[in-house]
FIDOMAR-779267 format. One line per field, with one value per residue (C-alpha): residue number from 1; z, x, y. Coordinates in nm, 2 decimals, decimal comma. Each point is the difference from the previous one (the first is absolute). Layout:
<rs>
zaro c(NUM:...)
zz c(Z:...)
xx c(X:...)
yy c(Y:...)
</rs>
This chain:
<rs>
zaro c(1:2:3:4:5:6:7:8:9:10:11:12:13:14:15:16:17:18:19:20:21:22:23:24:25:26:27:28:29:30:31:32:33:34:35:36:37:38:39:40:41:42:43:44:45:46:47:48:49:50:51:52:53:54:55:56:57:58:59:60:61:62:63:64:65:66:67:68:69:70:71:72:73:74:75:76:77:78:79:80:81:82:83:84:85:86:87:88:89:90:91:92:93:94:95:96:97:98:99:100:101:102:103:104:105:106:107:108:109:110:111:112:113:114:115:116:117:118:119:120:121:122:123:124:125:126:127:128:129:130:131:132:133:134:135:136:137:138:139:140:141:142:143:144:145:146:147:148:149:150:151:152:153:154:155:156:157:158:159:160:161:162:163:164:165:166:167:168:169:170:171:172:173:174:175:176:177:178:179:180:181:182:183:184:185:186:187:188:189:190:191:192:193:194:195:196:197:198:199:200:201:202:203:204:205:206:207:208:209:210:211:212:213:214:215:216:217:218:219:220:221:222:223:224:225:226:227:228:229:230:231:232:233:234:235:236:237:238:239:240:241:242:243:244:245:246:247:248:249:250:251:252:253:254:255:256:257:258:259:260:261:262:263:264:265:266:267:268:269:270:271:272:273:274:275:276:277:278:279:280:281:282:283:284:285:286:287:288:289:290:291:292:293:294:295:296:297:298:299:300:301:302:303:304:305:306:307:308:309:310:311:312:313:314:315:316:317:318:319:320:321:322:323:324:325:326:327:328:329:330:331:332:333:334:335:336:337:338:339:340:341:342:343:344:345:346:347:348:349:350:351:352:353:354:355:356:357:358:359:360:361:362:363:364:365:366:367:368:369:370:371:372:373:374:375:376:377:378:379:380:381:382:383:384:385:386:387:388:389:390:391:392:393:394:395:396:397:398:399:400:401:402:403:404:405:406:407:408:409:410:411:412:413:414:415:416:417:418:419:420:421:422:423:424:425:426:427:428:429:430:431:432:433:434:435:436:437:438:439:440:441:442:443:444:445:446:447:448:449:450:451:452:453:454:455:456:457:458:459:460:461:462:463:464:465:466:467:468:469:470:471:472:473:474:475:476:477:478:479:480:481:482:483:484:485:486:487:488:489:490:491:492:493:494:495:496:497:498:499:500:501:502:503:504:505:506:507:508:509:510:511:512:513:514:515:516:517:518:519:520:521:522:523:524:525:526:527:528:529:530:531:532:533:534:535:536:537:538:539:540:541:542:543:544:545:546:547:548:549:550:551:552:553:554:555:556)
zz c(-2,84:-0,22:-0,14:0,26:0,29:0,22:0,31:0,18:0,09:0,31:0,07:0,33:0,17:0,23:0,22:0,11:0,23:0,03:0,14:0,39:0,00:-0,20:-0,25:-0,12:-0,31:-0,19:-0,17:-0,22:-0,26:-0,09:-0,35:-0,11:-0,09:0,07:0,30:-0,01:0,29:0,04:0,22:0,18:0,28:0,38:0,31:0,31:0,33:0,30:0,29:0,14:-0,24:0,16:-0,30:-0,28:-0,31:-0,21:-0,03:-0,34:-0,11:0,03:-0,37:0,07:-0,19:-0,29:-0,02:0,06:-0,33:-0,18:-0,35:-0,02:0,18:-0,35:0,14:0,29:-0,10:0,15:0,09:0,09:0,15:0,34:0,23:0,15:-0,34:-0,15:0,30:0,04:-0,37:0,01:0,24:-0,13:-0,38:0,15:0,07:-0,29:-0,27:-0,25:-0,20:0,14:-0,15:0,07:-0,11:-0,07:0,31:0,20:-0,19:0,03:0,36:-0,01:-0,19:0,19:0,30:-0,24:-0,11:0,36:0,02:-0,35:-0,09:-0,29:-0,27:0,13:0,06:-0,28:0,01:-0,21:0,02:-0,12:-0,03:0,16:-0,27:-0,11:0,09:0,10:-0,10:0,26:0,05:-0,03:0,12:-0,16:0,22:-0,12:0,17:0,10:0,05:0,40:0,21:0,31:0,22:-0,28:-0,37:-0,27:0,26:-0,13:0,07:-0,19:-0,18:0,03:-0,28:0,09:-0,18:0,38:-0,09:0,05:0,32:0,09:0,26:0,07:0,13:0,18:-0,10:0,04:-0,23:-0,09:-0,28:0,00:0,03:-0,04:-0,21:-0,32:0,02:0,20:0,13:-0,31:0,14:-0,31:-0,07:0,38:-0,17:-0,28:0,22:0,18:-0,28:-0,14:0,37:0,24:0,20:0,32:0,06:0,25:0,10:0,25:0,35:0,14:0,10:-0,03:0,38:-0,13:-0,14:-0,29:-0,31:0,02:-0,10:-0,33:0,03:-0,18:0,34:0,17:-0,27:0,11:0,38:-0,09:-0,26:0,33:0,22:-0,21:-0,03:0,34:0,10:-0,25:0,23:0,15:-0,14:-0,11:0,04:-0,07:0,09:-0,21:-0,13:-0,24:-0,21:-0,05:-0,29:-0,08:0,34:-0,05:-0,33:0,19:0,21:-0,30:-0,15:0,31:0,04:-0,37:0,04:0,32:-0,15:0,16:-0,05:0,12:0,12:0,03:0,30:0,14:-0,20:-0,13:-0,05:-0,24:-0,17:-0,07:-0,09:-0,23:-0,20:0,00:-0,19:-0,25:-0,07:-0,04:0,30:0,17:-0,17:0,17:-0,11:-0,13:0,25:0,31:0,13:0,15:0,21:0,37:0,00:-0,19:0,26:0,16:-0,30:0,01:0,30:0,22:-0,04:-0,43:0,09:0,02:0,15:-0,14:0,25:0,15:0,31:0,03:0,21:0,26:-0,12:0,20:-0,29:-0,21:-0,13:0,25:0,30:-0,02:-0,05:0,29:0,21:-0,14:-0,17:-0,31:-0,21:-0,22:0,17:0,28:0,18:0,06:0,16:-0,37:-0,11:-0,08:0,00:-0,22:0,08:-0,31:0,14:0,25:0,24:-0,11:0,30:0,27:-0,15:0,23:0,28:-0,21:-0,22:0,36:0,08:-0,30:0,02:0,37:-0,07:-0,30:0,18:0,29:-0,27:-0,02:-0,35:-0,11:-0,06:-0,25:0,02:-0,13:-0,32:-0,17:-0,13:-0,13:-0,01:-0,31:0,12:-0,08:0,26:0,00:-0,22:-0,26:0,09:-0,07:-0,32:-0,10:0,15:-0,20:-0,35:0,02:0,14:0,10:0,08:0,30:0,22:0,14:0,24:-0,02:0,06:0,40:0,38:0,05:0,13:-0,33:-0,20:0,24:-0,08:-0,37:0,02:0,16:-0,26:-0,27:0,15:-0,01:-0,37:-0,02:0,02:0,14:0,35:-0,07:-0,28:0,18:0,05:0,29:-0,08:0,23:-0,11:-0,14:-0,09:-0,29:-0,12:-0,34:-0,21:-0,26:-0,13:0,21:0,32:0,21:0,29:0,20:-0,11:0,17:0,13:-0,09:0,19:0,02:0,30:0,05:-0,10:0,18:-0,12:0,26:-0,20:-0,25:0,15:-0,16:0,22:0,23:0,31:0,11:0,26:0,19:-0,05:0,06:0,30:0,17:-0,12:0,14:0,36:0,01:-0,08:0,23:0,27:-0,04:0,00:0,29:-0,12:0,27:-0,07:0,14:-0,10:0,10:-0,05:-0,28:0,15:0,38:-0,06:0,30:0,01:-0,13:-0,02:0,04:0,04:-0,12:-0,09:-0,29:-0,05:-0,27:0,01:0,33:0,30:0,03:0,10:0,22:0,18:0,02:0,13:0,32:-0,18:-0,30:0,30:0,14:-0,35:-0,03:0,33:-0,15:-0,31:0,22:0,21:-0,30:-0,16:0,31:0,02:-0,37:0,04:0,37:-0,17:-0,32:-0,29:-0,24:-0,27:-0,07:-0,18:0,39:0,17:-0,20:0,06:0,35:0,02:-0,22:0,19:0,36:-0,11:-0,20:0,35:0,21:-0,26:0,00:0,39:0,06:-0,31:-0,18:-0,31:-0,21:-0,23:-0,24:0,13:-0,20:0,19:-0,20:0,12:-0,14:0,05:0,08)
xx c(2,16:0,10:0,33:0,15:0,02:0,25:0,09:0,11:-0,33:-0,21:-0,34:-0,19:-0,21:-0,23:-0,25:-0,26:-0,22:-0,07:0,32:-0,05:-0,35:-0,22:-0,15:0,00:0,25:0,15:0,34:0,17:0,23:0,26:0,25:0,14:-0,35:-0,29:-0,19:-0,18:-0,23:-0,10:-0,33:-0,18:-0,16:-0,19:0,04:-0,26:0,06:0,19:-0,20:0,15:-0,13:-0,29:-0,31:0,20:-0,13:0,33:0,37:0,14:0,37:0,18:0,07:0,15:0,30:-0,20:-0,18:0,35:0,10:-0,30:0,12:0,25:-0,30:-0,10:-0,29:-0,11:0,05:-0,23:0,07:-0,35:-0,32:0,03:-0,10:0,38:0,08:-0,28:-0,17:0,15:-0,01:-0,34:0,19:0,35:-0,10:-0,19:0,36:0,16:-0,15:0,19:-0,12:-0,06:0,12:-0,13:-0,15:-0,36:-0,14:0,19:-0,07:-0,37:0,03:0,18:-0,29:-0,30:0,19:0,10:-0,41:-0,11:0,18:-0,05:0,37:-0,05:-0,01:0,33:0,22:0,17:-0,01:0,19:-0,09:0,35:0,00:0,21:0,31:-0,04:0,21:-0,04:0,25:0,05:0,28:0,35:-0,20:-0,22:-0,19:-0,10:-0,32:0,04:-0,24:0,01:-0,27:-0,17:-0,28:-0,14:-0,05:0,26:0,28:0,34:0,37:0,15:0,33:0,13:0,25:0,24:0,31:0,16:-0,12:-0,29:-0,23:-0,21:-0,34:-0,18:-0,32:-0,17:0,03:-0,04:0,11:-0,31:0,04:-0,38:-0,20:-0,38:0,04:0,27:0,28:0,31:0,25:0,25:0,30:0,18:0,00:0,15:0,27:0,05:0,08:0,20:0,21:0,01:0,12:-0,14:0,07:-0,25:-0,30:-0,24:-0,16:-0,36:0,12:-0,36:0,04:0,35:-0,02:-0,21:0,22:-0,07:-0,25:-0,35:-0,29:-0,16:-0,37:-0,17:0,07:-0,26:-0,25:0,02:-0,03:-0,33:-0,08:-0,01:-0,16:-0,30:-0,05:0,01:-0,26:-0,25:-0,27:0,13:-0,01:0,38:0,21:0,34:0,19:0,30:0,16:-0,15:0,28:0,03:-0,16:0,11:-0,08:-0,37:-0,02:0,09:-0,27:-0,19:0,07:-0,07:-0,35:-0,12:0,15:-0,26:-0,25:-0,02:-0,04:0,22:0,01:0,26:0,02:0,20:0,07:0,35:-0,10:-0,32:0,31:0,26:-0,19:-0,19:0,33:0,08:-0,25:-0,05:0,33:0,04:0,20:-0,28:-0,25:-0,34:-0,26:-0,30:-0,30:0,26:0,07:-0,33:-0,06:-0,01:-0,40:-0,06:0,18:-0,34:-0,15:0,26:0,04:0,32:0,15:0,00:0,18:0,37:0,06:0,32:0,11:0,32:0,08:0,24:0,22:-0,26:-0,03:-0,32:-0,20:0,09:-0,31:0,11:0,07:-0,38:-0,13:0,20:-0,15:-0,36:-0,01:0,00:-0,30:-0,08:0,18:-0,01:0,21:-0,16:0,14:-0,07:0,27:0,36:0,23:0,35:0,31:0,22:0,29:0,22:-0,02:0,23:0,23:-0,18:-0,34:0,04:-0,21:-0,29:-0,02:0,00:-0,28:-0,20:0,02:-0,08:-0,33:-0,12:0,09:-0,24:-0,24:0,02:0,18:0,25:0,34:0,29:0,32:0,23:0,20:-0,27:0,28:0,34:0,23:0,03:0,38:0,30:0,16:0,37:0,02:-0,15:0,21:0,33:-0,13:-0,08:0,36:0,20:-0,19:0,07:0,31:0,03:0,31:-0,22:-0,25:-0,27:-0,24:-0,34:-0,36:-0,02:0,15:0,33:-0,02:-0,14:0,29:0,24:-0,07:0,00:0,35:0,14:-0,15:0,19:0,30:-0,10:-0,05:0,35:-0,06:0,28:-0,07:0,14:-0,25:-0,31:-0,13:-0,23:-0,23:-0,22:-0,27:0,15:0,33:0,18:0,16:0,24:0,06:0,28:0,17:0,33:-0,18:-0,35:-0,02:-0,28:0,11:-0,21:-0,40:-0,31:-0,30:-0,24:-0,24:-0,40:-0,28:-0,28:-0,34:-0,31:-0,32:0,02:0,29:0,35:0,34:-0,17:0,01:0,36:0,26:-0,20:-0,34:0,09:0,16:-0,30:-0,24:0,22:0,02:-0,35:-0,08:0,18:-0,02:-0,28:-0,08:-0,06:-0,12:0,02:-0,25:0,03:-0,11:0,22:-0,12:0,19:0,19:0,04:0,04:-0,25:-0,10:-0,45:-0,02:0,13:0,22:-0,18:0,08:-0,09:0,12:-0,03:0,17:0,18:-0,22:-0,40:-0,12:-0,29:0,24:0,28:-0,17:0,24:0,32:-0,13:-0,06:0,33:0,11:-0,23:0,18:0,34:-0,07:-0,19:0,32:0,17:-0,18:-0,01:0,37:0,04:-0,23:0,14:0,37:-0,19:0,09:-0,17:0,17:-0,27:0,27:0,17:-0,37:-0,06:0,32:-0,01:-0,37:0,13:0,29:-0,13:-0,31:0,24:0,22:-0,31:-0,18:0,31:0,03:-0,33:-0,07:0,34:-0,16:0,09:-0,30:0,02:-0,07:-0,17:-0,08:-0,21:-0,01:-0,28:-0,02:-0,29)
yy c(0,12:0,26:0,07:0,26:-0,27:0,06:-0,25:0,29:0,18:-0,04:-0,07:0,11:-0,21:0,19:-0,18:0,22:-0,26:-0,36:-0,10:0,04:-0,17:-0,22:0,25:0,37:-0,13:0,27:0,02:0,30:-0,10:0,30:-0,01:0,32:0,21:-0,27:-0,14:-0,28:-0,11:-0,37:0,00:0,22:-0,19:0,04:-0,11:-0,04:0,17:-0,17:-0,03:0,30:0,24:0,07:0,16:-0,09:-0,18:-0,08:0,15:0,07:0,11:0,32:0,09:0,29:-0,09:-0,09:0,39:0,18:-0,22:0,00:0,12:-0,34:-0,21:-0,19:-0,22:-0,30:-0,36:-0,22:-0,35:-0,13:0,13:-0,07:0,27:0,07:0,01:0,22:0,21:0,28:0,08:0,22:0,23:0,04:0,01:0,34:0,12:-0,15:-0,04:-0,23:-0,33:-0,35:-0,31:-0,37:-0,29:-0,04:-0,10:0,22:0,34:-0,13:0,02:0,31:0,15:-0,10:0,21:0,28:0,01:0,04:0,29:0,17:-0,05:-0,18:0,23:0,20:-0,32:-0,21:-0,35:-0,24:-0,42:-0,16:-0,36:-0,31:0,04:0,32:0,34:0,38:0,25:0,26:0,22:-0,13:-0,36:-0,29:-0,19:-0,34:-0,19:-0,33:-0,26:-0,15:-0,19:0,20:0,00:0,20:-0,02:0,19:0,03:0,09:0,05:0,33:-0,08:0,39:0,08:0,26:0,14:-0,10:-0,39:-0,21:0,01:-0,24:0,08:-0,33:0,16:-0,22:-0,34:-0,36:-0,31:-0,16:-0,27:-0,08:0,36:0,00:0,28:0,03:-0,07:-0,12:0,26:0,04:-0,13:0,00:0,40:-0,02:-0,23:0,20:0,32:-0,23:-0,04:0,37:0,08:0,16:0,26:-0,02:-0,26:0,20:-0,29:-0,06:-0,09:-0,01:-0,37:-0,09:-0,13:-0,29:-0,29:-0,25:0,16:0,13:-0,30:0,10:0,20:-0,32:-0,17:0,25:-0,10:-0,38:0,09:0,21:-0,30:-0,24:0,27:0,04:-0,38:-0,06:0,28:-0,05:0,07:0,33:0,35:0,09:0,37:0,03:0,32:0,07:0,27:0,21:0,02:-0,34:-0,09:-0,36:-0,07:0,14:-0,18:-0,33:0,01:0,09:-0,32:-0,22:0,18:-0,06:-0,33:-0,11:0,21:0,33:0,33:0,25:0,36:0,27:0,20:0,27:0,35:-0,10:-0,34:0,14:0,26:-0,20:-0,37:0,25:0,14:-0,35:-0,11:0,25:-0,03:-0,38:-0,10:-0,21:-0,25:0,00:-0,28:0,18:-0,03:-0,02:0,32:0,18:0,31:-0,02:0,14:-0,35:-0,21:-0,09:-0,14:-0,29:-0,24:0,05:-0,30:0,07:0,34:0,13:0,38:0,08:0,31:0,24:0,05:-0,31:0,25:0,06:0,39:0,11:0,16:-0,28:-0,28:-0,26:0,16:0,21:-0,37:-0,11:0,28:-0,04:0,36:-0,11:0,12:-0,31:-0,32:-0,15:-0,29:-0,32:-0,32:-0,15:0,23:-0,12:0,31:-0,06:0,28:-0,01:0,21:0,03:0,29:0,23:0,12:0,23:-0,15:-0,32:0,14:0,12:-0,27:-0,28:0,23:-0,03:-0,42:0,02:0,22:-0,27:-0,31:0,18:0,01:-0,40:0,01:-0,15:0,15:-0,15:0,15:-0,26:-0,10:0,28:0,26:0,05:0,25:0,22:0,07:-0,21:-0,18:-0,09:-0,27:0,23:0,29:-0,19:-0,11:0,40:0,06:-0,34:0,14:0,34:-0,02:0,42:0,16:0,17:-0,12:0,23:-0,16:0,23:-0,06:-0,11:0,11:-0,04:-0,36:-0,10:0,21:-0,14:-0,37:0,09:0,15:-0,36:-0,18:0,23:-0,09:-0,34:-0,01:0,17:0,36:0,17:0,18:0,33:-0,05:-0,03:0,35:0,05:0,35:0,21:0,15:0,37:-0,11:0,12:-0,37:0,05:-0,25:-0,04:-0,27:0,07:0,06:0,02:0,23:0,22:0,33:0,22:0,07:0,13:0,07:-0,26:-0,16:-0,04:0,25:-0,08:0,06:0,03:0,03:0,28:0,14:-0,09:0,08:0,24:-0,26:-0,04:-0,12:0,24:-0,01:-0,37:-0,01:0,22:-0,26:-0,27:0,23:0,04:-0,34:-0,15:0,29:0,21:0,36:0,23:0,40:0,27:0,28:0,36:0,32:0,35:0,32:0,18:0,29:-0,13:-0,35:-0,04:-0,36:0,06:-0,40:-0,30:-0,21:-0,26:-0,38:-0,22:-0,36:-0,27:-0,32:0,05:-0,09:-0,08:0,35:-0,08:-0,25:0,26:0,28:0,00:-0,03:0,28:0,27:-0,06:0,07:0,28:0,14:-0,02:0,12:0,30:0,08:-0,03:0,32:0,20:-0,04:0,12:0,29:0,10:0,03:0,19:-0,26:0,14:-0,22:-0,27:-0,22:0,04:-0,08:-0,31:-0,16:0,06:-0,17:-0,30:-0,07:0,05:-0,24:-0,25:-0,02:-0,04:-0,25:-0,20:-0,02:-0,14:-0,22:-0,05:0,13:0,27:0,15:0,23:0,32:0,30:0,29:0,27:0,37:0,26:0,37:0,16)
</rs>
């Protein structure tokens, strides 16, 4: 660090997502004048919000600070790492850094979106630094579920932080090389100040298996179906995992093909950019798949999480354009459902094995997430002063924090973060200091932030309730009743089985109006109320169900 290093100053550690749920990863940095923001990532929707395609972080903070905000660090090019860039960048528009890979993947979503020219990218390498601000953030080299993952090594005149990102230990990769345990060391030595280390599955004991033990599993797979037409669904990020089963195709002769729009994207970046090896003459396009007979064909695929619009799940349904599933078909998943997924992806199996093919389930992934064994290792080399579990809900974060005190942390030195806290750091002490805003945007379609708690809650009501609109017409001046009332409903009761129950209603709602009118309400706020509630009592009476109720009043 440079010369002016004092011990005394504090460095601000502001997690804007990523720390209540699995996903939506962002974290602000703040030294004197400088922010620096390590990822910039998605998350999907809950099943409660109803029309809504993915939720990305409130970085308000970030655009009330934008003149210290020096640029977004990217760990790796997962999607809750990377998918909210293309919307905040809008806001903010400040350089990326990353390894090659990752900015790759960053740019193929910038180019859909004709942000390319107007963003600066920057591809450091494993090893290398990035001056910005008061920091220096150094990349180094870990194993993940995807290729040119790396830990940051943050250099602040406060001390040294370390960010894991997510990681695993994995001492045989397909790909490169082995995590670089010995920078870890190193810092260790120097002394560091906080490890922010990847909780996502500190609940599992012992260490995650290497990814070459997938490649066996598919190696036996493929020798024991040699008759039968193969698809493996996997994640589309994973590249070594692709390139596994590229291996064990060319090695029993077959010829495979890519499938799925992030599958054709990402395996295509790959590629060009060296990260996976494809045998000339192997990989062919799906129209060519009939030329070849089944049983010498692989469909590599997504939709390993059961996502309806996904490759697999269209083939499991049958409304898939160019394949269809056979009982000579022997289907591999190569993931795990991730949590909330388990229903759809049980759903998926049940509709192929219905098909009459065969589904394989087992020993066919690994985690790209360190388990505890792994995480006490990160912990014994870095040695931090600080421990900051991040990256998974609070379960995972807990379990990380025992195991820091395991490996000798003290407790009052295990700092458990929400999402929007203000933690400072300084040599002397480590405290949440204060707040910021922070929380879900949720985008529906085109539209970014413009459905909220709200907008929410009514689509949750009427799901789950219904909608009843009362119609009536008054004339303009006497507020005599010219029409009406009359009664609409969707999603409450079968009309043409109803029609009793709707003219009691329509009686109510009738006496209602007359009552209104008889004491000369002439406030139509006043008239709709007194239809809602006299129909919402009634409703409730009879059925024990309570619609949403719009009345609509027009002058004539």
């Amino acid at each position: 660090m440079k010369g002016k290093e004092t011990k005394n100053d504090t460095v601000k550690i502001i997690p804007l997502g990523g720390l209540e749920q699995i996903g939506m990863n962002i974290t602000a940095f703040e030294c004197q004048d400088s922010i620096i923001v390590v990822d910039c990532g998605l998350a999907f929707p809950t099943d409660d919000m109803l029309g809504i395609d993915l939720v990305i972080p409130d970085v308000t903070y970030l655009k009330q600070n934008i003149d210290k905000v020096k640029g977004f660090v990217i760990t790796h090019g997962h999607e809750d790492h990377i998918g909210a860039l293309p919307y905040i960048l809008k806001e903010l528009n400040v350089p990326v850094y990353g390894t090659r890979l990752t900015i790759a993947l960053i740019e193929n979503k910038l180019r859909e979106i004709n942000m390319l020219k107007n963003t600066r990218r920057k591809v450091i390498k494993h090893g290398q630094s990035v001056n910005l601000g008061c920091f220096r953030v150094e990349f180094v080299k870990t194993n993940h579920s995807i290729a040119d993952a790396s830990a940051l090594a943050i250099f602040s005149p406060a001390g040294i932080i370390v960010h894991t990102g997510d990681f695993k230990i994995d001492y045989t990769p397909v790909f490169g090389d082995s995590i670089d345990l010995q920078r870890f060391a190193e810092l260790g030595k120097k002394g560091v100040l906080a490890l922010l280390c990847d909780s996502t599955n500190a609940i599992r004991s012992g260490f995650t298996a290497s990814e070459r033990t997938v490649g066996k599993t598919f190696d036996s797979i493929f020798a024991d179906h040699l008759n039968k037409r193969i698809i493996v669904a996997t994640f589309a990020s994973n590249v070594d995992r692709v390139q596994q089963i590229i291996n064990s195709a060319y090695k029993y002769g077959r010829k495979c093909v890519v499938e799925g729009r992030s599958m054709v994207n990402v395996i295509g970046t790959a590629s060009e950019l060296g990260y996976i090896k494809i045998p000339e003459g192997t990989l062919i396009d799906i129209e060519q798949l009939k030329n070849y007979p089944p049983e010498k064909t692989v469909l590599i695929t997504t939709g390993s999480q059961g996502e309806s619009m996904a490759a697999l799940s269209r083939m499991a349904s049958s409304i898939h354009k160019k394949v269809s599933i056979t009982p000579n078909d022997v289907i591999i998943l190569s993931s795990t459902p991730i949590p909330g997924n388990e229903k759809a992806v049980a759903k998926v199996i049940n509709e192929l094995s219905m098909k009459g093919a065969e589904v394989i389930f087992q020993d066919t992934h690994v985690s790209g997430h360190a388990c505890q064994e792994e995480i006490k290792l990160i912990y014994s080399l870095v040695h931090p002063k600080y421990s900051v579990p991040i990256h998974g809900e609070y379960r995972h974060r807990m379990t990380q924090a025992s195991l820091a005190r395991d490996v000798g942390i003290p407790k009052e030195n295990v700092l458990m973060i929400n999402s929007g806290d203000v933690l400072e750091l300084s040599q002397e002490k480590g405290e949440v200091t204060g707040h910021v805003q922070a929380g879900a945007i949720l985008v529906d379609g085109l539209g970014v932030g413009d459905v909220g708690n709200i907008v929410l809650r009514d689509r949750q009501n009427l799901a789950q309730n219904g909608i009843i609109i009362v119609v009536l017409t008054l004339e303009k001046y006497s507020n005599q009743l010219l029409a009406g009332p009359d009664i609409v409903s969707r999603g409450f009761v079968y009309v043409r089985e109803s029609e009793d129950l709707l003219e009691e209603a329509k009686r109510v709602v009738d006496e209602a109006v007359d009552d209104c009118l008889h004491r000369h309400v002439s406030d139509w706020g006043k008239i709709k109320n007194v239809i809602k509630d006299s129909l919402s009592d009634f409703l409730w009476k009879r059925m024990k169900r309570n619609p949403m109720i719009l009345p609509i009043i027009m002058e004539v």
